[in-house]
C-alpha positions in Angstrom: 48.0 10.9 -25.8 51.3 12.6 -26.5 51.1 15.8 -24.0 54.3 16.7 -25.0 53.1 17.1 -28.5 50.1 18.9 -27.7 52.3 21.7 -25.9 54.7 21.8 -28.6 52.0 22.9 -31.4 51.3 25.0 -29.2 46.8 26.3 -30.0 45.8 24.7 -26.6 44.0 25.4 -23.6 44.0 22.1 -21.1 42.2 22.9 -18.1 38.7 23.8 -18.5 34.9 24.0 -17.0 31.9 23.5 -18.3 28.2 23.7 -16.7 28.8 19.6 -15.9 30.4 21.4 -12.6 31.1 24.7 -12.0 31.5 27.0 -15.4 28.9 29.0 -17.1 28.7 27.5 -20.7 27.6 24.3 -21.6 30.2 21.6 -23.2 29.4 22.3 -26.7 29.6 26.4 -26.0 32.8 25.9 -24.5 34.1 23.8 -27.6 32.5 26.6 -30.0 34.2 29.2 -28.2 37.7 27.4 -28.6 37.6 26.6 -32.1 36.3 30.7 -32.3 40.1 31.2 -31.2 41.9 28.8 -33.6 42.5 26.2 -30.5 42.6 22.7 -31.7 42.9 20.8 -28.5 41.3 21.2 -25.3 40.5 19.3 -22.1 37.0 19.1 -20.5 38.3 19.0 -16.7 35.6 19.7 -14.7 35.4 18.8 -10.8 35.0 15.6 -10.6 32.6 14.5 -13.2 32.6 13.2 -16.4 29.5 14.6 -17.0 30.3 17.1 -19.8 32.9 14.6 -21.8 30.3 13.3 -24.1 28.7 16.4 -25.3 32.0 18.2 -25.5 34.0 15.7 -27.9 30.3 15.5 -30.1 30.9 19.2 -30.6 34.4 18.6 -30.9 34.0 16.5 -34.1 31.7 19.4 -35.7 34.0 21.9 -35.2 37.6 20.8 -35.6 38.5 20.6 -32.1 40.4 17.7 -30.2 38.8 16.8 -27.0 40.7 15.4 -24.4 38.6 13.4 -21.8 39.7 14.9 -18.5 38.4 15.3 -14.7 39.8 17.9 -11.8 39.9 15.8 -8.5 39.8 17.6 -4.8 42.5 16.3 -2.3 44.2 17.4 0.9 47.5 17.2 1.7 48.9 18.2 4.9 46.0 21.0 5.2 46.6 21.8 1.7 43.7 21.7 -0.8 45.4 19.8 -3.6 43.8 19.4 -7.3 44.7 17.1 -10.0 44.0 17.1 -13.3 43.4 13.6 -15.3 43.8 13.5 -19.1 43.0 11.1 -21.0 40.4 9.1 -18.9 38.0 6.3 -19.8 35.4 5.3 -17.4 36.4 2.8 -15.0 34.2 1.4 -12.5 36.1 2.2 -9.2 36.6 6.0 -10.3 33.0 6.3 -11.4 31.7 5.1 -7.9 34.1 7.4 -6.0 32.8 10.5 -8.4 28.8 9.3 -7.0 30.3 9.4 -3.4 31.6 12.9 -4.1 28.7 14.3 -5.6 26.1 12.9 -3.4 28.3 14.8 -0.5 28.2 18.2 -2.3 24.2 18.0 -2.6 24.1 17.4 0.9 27.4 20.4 1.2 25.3 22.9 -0.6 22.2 22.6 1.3 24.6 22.9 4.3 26.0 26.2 3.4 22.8 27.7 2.4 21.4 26.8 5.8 24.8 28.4 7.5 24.0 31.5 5.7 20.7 31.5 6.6 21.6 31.4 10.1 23.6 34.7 9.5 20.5 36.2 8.2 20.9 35.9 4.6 18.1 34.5 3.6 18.5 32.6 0.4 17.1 29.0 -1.0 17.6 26.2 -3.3 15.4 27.9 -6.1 17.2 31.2 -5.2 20.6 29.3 -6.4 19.9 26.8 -9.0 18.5 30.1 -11.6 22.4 30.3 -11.2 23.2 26.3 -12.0 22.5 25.3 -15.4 23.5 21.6 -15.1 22.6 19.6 -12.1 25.7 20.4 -10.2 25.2 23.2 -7.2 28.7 24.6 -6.6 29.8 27.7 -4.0 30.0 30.0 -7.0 25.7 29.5 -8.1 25.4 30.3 -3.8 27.8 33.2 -4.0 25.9 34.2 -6.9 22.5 33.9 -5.3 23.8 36.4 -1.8 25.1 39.1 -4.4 21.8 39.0 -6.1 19.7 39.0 -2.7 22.0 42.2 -2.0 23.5 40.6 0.5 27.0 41.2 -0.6 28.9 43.3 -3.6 30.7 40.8 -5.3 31.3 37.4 -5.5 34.8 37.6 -4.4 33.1 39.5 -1.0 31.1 36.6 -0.3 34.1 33.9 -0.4 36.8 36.2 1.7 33.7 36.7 4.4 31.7 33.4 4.2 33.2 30.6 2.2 36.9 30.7 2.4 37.7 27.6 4.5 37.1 28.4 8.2 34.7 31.1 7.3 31.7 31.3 8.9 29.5 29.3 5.7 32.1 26.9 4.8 31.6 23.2 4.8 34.3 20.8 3.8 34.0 19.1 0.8 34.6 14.9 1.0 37.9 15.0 -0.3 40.9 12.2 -1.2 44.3 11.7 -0.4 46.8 12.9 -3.5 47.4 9.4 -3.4 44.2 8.1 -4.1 43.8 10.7 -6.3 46.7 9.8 -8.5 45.5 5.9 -8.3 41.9 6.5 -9.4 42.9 8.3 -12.7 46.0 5.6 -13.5 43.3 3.1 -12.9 40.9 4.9 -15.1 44.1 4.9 -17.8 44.7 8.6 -17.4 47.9 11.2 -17.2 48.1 12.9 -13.1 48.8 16.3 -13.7 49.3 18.9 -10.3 47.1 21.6 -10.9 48.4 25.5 -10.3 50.9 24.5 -7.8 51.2 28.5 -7.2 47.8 28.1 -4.9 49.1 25.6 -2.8 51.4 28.4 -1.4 54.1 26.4 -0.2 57.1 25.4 -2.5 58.7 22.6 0.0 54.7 20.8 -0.1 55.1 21.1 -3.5 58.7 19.8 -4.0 57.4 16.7 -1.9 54.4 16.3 -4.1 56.5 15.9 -7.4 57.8 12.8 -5.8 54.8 10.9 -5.8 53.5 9.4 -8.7 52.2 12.5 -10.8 53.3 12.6 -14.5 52.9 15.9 -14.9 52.7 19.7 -13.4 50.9 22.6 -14.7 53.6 25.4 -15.6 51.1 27.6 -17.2 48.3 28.9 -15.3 45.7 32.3 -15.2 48.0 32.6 -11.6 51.2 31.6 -12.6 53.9 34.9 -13.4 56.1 34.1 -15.9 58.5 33.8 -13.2 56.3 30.9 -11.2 56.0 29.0 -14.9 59.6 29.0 -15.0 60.6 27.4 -11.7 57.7 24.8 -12.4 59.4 23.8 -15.6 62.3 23.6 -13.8 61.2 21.9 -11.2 59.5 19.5 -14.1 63.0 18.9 -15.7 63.9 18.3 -11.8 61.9 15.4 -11.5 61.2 14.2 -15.0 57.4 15.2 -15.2 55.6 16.5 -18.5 54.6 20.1 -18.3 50.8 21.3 -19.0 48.7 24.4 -18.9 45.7 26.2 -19.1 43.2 29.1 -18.3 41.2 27.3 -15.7 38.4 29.2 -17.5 35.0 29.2 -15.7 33.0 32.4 -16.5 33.4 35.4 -18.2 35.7 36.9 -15.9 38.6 34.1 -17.1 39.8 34.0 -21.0 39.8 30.7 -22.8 43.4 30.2 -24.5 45.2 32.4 -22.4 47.0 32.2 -19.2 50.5 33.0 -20.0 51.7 30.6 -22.5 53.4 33.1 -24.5 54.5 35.1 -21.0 
């Protein structure tokens, strides 16, 4: 896959989620909604799954849209919550048993949380917040959903800065890798490492000392990222010789596909 390429033609959007993990539309809806905005490529990133990869470059083929094969994975890096995107990734065995550890560890996370809130008196259920997951993933956005229905709080933005924000009185740490490991599983799986929105890491020196692992890329362009922020990234990508990627990171309605300051 020639990223490079793909950025130059510009009509892309490479960092998106589908209902395989977090979004709100299926695979195929988020393909329809693409080629709706003349975007011929796209990559399926959800968190870490492949889940949606299938369906997505089926629906691809229909409707004109190239499909990149892609994955977000969680790490930690010095108390940093780290994500890397993998493009271009077929399914090895080592990465599709880590992805089974992960997931079996958010079923048991979500149940967790739901039992944490229900300790603080917010009485909500698995039933209450899977009329919010429409694949078989349960992420914090379907519970945050399910306390703003129950009245519990206004927004979903409320419920993360009171209850789920890491060391908030709900949160529950996800099982999470090493950058490292990270990296290694999508190399191994024949993938591209991308950093993901280095602007939420909050701290430029971590960030620095991440471009000097093993990552061939950083994402300059991000729903986050001023223009000013995409421009020390590319910098900072001439800086250490990495490719340069974006995308809207889109999830729900609230987030645009196609836009997130390409053109900034």
């Amino acid at each position: 896959m020639d990223l490079a390429k793909i950025i130059k033609n510009g009509q892309f959007d490479l960092h998106l989620h589908t209902t395989a993990s977090d979004g709100i539309q299926s695979p195929s809806q988020v393909v329809v909604m693409a080629a709706s905005k003349g975007i011929n490529t796209i990559a399926i990133t959800d968190h870490d799954t492949l889940e949606g990869i299938k369906e997505a470059r089926e629906a691809g083929k229909r409707h004109g849209v190239h499909v990149i094969p892609g994955i977000e994975l969680s790490t930690k890096f010095k108390g940093k919550n780290i994500d890397i995107l993998g493009y271009h990734i077929s399914e090895s065995e080592e990465l599709l048993k880590i992805l089974q550890k992960i997931r079996d560890h958010r079923e048991n996370r979500a149940q967790l949380i739901i039992e944490k809130f229900c300790e603080l008196g917010m009485l909500i259920t698995s039933e209450d917040v899977k009329k919010y997951s429409k694949g078989d993933v349960i992420a914090r956005p379907h519970i945050a959903k399910a306390v703003v229905d129950k009245g519990y709080a206004k927004s979903l933005q409320e419920v993360f800065d009171l209850f789920l924000a890491d060391g908030k009185a709900c949160a529950v740490d996800k099982m999470v890798l090493s950058p490292e490991e990270g990296i290694s599983l999508i190399h191994q799986a024949g993938g591209l490492a991308v950093l993901a929105h280095p602007v939420l890491i909050q701290d430029e020196n971590i960030t620095e000392e991440l471009m000097q692992f093993p990552f061939d890329g950083i994402e300059v362009w991000h729903r986050k990222h001023s223009a000013a922020d995409s421009g020390r990234y590319i910098k900072m990508a001439e800086k250490y010789g990495k490719l340069i990627s974006g995308g809207s990171d889109y999830h729900n309605d609230e987030h645009t596909i196609g836009e997130f300051g390409f053109n900034k």
